[in-house]
Phi, psi and omega in degrees: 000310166321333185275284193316322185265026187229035178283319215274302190293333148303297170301306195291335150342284173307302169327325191238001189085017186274135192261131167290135162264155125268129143217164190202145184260162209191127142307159176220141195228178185248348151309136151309160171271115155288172186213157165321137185246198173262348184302161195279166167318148155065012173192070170326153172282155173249118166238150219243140194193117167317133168288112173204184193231017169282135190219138133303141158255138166219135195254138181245172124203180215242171175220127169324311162251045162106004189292169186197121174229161194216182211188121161220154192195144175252042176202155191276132181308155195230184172291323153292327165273001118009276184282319177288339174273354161296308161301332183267003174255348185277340184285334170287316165300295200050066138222188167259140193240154194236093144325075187231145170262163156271183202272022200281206190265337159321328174274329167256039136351158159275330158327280210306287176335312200277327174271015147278297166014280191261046182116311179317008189246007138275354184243334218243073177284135167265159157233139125300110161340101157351131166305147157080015182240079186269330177320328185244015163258135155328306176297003175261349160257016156299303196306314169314308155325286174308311170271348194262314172265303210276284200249024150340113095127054182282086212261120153249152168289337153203180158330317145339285197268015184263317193287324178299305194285018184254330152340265181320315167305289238287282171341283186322291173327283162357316191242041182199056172284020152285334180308321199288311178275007176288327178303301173319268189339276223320306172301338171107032158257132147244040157329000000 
């Protein structure tokens, strides 16, 4: 079923030459994600992290073979990182690319509109996602990475080091593009 609603974005991929993007966005907060730990039964880790609600926002995005490009900012994305993560997969791939997103409102801006506009939209295809189908962007399981492999029960004292260790996951990730493609199966893709 998952194959059916990404049909249309693969043939035209394939058609027109276009290298696929996924992409999608995800806070990282300094409370940690738990995870299973190693502690014996009957005696939880306690890890003690100021309550707060200062987060990186980050925007990714995936590639079939396995590329993993990222946009991080310490105020929640808007419509200008948008336009900065496009320009910046277009300088990385330096291929034409089929963008696809979900609907949130940040991808359909006017900032976004006005830089297809004013030429990107030769090089750029956008797509929208199905409403309510995250099941089928690839890209939600990078964030399952990050927090689940790479930073598990991960506790910082600030934004710095929250940022340094989203650095450091990234580098990894980078360098395990079977992982990265592992996302595509999960989605029910075989790009």
């Amino acid at each position: 079923m998952a194959q059916h609603g990404l049909a249309p974005f693969k043939k035209k991929a394939l058609q027109e030459g276009h290298l696929p993007v996924f992409v999608d966005e995800a806070g990282f907060y300094l409370l940690p994600g738990t995870a299973r730990t190693y502690a014996p039964c009957g005696h939880p880790p306690v890890l003690k992290v100021a309550q707060t609600n200062d987060h990186l926002s980050m925007m990714s995005g995936i590639t079939p073979c396995g590329e993993l490009l990222t946009l991080t900012r310490s105020h929640p994305l808007r419509g200008e990182e948008s336009v900065a993560f496009l320009q910046h997969a277009r300088r990385q791939l330096s291929s034409r690319l089929l963008v696809i997103w979900d609907r949130s409102p940040i991808h359909r801006s006017e900032l976004v509109r006005q830089f297809l506009a004013q030429g990107a939209a030769q090089t750029i295809h956008l797509e929208l996602l199905p409403p309510y189908a995250p099941d089928l962007n690839p890209d939600e399981g990078v964030w399952k990475l990050y927090k689940r492999d790479e930073m598990p029960n991960l506790c910082c004292n600030g934004l710095g080091v929250l940022h340094q260790e989203l650095r450091l996951a990234t580098a990894r990730l980078r360098n395990k593009p079977q992982v990265i493609q592992s996302c595509f199966e999960a989605a029910g893709l075989d790009l």
